[in-house]
C-alpha positions in Angstrom: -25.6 296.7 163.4 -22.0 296.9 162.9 -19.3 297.1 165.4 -15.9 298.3 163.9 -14.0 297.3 167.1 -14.4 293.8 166.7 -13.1 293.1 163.3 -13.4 289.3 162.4 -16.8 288.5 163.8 -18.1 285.2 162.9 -20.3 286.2 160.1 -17.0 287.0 158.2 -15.2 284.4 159.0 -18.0 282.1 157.3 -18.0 284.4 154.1 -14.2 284.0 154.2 -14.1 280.9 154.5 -17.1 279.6 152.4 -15.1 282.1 149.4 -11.9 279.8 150.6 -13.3 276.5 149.6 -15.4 277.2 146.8 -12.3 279.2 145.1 -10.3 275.7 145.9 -12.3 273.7 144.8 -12.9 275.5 141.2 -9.0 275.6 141.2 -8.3 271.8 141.7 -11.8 271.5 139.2 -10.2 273.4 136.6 -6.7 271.8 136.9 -8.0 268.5 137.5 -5.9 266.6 134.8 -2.8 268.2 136.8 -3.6 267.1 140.1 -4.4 263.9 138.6 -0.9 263.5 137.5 0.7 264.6 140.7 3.2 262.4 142.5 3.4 261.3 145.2 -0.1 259.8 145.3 -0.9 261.5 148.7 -0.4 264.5 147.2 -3.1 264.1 145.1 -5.8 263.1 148.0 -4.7 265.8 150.1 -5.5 268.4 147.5 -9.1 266.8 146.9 -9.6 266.5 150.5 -8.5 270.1 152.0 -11.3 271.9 150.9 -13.9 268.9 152.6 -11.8 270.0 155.7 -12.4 273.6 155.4 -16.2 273.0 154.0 -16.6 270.9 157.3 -15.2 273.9 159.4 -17.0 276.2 157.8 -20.1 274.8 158.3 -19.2 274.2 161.8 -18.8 277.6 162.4 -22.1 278.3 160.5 -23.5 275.7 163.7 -21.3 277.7 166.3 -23.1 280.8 164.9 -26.5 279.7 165.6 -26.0 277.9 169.0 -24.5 281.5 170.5 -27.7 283.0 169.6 -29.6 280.5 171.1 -28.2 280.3 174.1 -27.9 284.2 174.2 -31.3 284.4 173.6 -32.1 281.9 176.9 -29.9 283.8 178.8 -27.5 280.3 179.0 -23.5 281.1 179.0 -21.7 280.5 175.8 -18.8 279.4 177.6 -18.6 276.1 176.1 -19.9 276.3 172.5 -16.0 277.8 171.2 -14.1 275.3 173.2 -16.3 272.4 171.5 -15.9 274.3 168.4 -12.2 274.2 168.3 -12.0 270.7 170.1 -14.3 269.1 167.4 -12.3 270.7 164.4 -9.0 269.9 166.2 -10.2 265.9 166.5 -11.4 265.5 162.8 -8.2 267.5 161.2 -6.0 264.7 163.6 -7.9 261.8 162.5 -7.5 262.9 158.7 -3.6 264.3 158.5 -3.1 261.0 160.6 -4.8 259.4 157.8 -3.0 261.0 155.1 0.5 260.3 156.8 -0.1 256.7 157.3 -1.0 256.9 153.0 2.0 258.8 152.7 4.0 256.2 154.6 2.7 253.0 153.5 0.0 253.5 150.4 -3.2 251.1 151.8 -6.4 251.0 149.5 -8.6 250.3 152.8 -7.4 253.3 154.3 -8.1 255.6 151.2 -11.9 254.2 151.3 -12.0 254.9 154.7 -10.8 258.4 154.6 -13.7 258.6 151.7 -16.2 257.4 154.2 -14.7 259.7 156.8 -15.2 262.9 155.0 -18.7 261.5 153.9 -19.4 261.4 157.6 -18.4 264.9 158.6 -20.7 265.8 155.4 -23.3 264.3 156.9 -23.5 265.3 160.1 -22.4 269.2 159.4 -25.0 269.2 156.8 -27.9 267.4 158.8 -27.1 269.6 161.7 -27.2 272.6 159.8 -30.7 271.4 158.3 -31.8 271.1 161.5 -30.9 274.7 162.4 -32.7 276.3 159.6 -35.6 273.7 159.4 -36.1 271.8 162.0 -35.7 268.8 160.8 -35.3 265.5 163.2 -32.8 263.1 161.6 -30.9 261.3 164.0 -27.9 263.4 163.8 -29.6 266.6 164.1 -31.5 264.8 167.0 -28.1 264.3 168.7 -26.5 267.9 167.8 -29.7 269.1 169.5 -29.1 267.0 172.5 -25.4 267.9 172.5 -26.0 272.0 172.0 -29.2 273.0 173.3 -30.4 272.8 177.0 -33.5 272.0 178.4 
């Protein structure tokens, strides 16, 4: 049922979103050899890297989505589920742009495999989490998202 008085529910916020990093993404695919060419080389890795960012937040939200109706649906109070939300988003876009300035002030190969392995991480668990949500799966992460979200 829609509700015109409250404008940017979640649900669009996802579609938004999801339509944000896909369009990115076929950008930087189709002008590939540009951003390739770009310099400085930080420059480069942020542009590949933003739309893992916004993937990770979009799928966050997708998790945020899903943990309001269950606890809605236990009667539990939401209260803490958008706090986490933005607390969780806030700590892994810190840990990257502090990434990315440390690249940008001294250019270390380590730290650009790390900030690989990072991203890969936030893949992983978004995406395990979310598999969990619409499956039921029980991989450790998903064991620990379910821990972390969902009462007993």
């Amino acid at each position: 049922m829609r509700v015109p008085e409250y404008g940017w529910t979640t649900q669009k916020v996802f579609h938004f979103l999801n339509f944000l990093v896909n369009g990115v993404r076929a950008l930087v695919f189709v002008f590939r050899r540009s951003v390739q060419n770009l310099h400085p080389e930080i420059v480069q890795h942020i542009l590949l890297d933003m739309p893992s960012l916004a993937l990770f937040t979009t799928y966050a939200l997708l998790i945020l989505f899903w943990a309001e109706i269950y606890y809605q649906a236990r009667a539990v109070s939401t209260d803490r589920l958008r706090p986490s939300f933005f607390t969780t988003n806030a700590v892994v876009y810190t840990i990257q742009i502090a990434m990315w300035l440390i690249l940008w002030w001294k250019y270390i190969p380590l730290l650009v495999i790390l900030s690989k392995m990072f991203f890969a991480a936030c893949e992983r668990s978004h995406s395990a989490s979310y598999s969990w949500l619409s499956s039921e799966n029980n991989s450790c992460c998903a064991g620990m998202m379910k821990m972390i979200l969902l009462p007993r």
